[in-house]
C-alpha positions, 0 to 999 in steps of 0.5 A: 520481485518487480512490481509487474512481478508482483501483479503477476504472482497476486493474479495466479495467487487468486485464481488459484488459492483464492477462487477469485478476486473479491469485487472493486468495492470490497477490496477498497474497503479491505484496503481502509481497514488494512491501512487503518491496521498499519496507522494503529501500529504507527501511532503506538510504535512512533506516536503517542499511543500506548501497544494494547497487550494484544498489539505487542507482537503485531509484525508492521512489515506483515501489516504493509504487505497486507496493504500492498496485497490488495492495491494490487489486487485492486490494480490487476481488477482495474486494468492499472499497470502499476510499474507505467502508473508509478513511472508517470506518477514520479514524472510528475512529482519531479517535474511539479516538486523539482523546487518546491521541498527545496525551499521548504524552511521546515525541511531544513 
């Protein structure tokens, strides 16, 4: 599936199983808390933290999703193009990064 695929399909998605998008706001704050879940399960799966029982079986691809879920929904709202937003976001990195992790010692 393509990113503009992707958008397609969230948008029929809505207007079909979901009435309709939830406003702007309430999407950026359901995108915090779905990347705060992904965090939770990144700080117990690769950093200090112990898994509570009740975050054992949690699925951090499943979590992923969630998150990429409603950045698309947020994009379809806003009129963003993510496929042209990515494409010119990378542009970008590579023309301003085209040395720069190159001569990072710590990435050596």
């Amino acid at each position: 599936m393509t990113i503009n695929e992707a958008q397609q399909t969230i948008d029929n998605w809505i207007k079909t199983n979901g009435v309709r998008y939830f406003s702007e706001l309430t999407n950026t704050a359901i995108l915090m808390e779905e990347v705060g879940e992904v965090a939770r399960i990144m700080a117990r799966k690769y950093g200090e933290q112990s898994f509570k029982e009740s975050d054992k079986n949690v699925d951090l691809g499943d979590e992923m999703a969630d998150v990429l879920f409603v950045l698309i929904c947020l994009a379809n709202q806003t009129g963003i193009d993510l496929t042209e937003a990515l494409q010119k976001n990378l542009e970008k990195k590579t023309i301003r990064d085209a040395q720069r992790h190159k001569q990072n010692e710590k990435l050596k």
